[in-house]
C-alpha positions as CSV (number, residue, x, y, z in Angstrom):
1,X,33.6,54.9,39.5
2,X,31.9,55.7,36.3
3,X,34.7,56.0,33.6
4,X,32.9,59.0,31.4
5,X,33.8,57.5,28.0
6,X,31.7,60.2,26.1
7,X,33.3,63.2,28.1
8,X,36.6,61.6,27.7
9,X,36.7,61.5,24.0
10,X,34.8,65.2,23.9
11,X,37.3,66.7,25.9
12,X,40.2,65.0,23.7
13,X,38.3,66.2,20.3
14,X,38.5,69.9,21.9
15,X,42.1,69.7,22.4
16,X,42.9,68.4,19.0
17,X,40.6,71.7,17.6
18,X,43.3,73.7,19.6
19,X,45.9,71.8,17.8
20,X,44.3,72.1,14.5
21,X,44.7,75.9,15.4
22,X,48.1,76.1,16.4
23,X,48.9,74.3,12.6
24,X,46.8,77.1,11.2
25,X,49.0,80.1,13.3
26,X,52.1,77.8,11.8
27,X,50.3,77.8,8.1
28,X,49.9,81.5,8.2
29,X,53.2,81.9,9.2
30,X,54.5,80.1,6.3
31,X,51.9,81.9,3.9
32,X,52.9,85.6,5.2
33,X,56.2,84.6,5.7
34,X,56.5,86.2,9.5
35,X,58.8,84.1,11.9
36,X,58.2,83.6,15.2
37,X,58.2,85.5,17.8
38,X,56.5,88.3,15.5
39,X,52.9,88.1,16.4
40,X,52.0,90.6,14.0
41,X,52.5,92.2,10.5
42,X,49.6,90.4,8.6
43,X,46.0,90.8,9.9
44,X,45.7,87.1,8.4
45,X,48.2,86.2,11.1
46,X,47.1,88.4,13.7
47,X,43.4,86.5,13.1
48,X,44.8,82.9,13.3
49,X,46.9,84.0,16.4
50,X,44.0,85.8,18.6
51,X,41.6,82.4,17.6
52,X,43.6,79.9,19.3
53,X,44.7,82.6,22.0
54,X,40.8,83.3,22.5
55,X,40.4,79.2,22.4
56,X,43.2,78.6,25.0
57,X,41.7,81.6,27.5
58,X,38.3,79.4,26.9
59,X,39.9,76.1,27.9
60,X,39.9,76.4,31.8
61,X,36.1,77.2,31.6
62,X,34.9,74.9,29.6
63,X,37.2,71.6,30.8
64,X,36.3,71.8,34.1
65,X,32.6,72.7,33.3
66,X,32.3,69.9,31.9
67,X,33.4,67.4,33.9
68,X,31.9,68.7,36.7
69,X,28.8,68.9,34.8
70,X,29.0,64.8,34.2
71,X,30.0,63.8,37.5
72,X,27.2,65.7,38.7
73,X,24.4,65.3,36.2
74,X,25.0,63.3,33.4
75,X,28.2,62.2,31.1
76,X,26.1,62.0,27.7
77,X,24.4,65.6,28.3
78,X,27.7,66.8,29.0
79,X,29.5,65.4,26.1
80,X,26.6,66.6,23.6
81,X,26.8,70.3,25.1
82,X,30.9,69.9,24.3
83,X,30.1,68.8,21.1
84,X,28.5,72.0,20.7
85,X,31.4,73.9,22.0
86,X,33.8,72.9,19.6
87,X,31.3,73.8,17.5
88,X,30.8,77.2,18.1
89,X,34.9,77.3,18.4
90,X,35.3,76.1,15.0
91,X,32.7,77.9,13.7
92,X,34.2,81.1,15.6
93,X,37.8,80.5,13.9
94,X,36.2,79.9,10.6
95,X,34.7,83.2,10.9
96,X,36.9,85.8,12.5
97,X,40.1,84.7,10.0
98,X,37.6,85.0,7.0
99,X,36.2,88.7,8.3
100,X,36.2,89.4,12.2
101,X,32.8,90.7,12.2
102,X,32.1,87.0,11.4
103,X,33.1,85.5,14.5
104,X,29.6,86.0,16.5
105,X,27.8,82.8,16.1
106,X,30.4,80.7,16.9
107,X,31.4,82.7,20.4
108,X,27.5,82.9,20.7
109,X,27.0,79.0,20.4
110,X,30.3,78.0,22.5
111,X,28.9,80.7,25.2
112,X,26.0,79.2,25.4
113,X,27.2,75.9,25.8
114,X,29.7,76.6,28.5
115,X,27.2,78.6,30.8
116,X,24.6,75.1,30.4
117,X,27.7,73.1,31.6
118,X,29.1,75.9,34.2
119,X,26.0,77.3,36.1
120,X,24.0,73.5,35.4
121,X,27.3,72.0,37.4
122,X,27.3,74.7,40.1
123,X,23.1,74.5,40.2
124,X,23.6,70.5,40.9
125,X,26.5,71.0,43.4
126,X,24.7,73.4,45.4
127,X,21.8,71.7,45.3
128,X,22.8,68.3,46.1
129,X,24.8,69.8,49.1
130,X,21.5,71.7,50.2
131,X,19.5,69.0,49.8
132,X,21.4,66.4,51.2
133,X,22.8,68.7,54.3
134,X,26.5,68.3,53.5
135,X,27.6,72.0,53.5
C-alpha cells in the first residue's frame, strides 16, 4: 500500500487552518468581549464564527475528495489541488472578516479545487470500473 505522504501532511495542514480559525472565533471573543454560547452581538464575531462554520461544512467534501482522488489518480496532484484549498479558505476568511463582500475569491479558488478532486475521483472510479468490468 502506498503511504500518501504528500496527502497526509495536506490534509493535516487543512485541519490546523480550521484550528487557526477556531483561535480567531476565541480572539474575537476576547476583543468584543461576548462569552460563549452567544454567537452574536458583534458582526466581527459573527464573521469569524460563520468562517470556520462555512470551513467545517467544507470539510466532508473536500477530505474525502481527496483521498479518493490520490488513491485513484495520483497523491502529488491531489496534495497540490489541497494546497490550493487551503488556499482559497484562508484567503476566504481573510476576506469575509475584513468586509463580506470580500470573501469571493477564496470560496471561488477552494470551489474550484474541490470539484478537480470530487468529480476527477468519481470520473476515475467510474471509469476504472467500466473499463475494467468490475461494476
Amino acid at each position: 500500500m502506498e503511504p500518501h505522504y504528500e496527502v497526509a501532511i495536506v490534509t493535516l495542514l487543512a485541519l490546523l487552518v480550521y484550528f487557526w480559525m477556531g483561535l480567531r472565533v476565541g480572539g474575537a471573543r476576547q476583543k468584543t468581549g461576548i462569552k460563549a454560547p452567544a454567537m452574536t452581538g458583534d458582526p466581527h464575531l459573527e464573521r469569524n464564527v460563520r468562517v470556520q462554520a462555512n470551513t467545517l461544512e467544507w470539510l466532508p467534501i473536500f477530505l474525502p475528495s481527496l483521498w479518493l482522488f490520490a488513491v485513484f489518480w495520483n497523491d502529488r496532484i491531489a496534495a497540490i489541488a489541497g494546497l490550493v484549498w487551503i488556499v482559497g479558505r484562508i484567503l476566504y476568511a481573510v476576506g469575509y472578516v475584513a468586509d463580506p463582500g470580500k470573501r469571493e475569491l477564496g470560496f471561488l479558488v477552494q470551489s474550484l479545487a474541490v470539484a478537480v478532486l470530487l468529480f476527477g475521483a468519481l470520473g476515475k472510479i467510474v471509469w476504472t470500473m467500466v473499463s475494467t468490468g468490475t461494476y
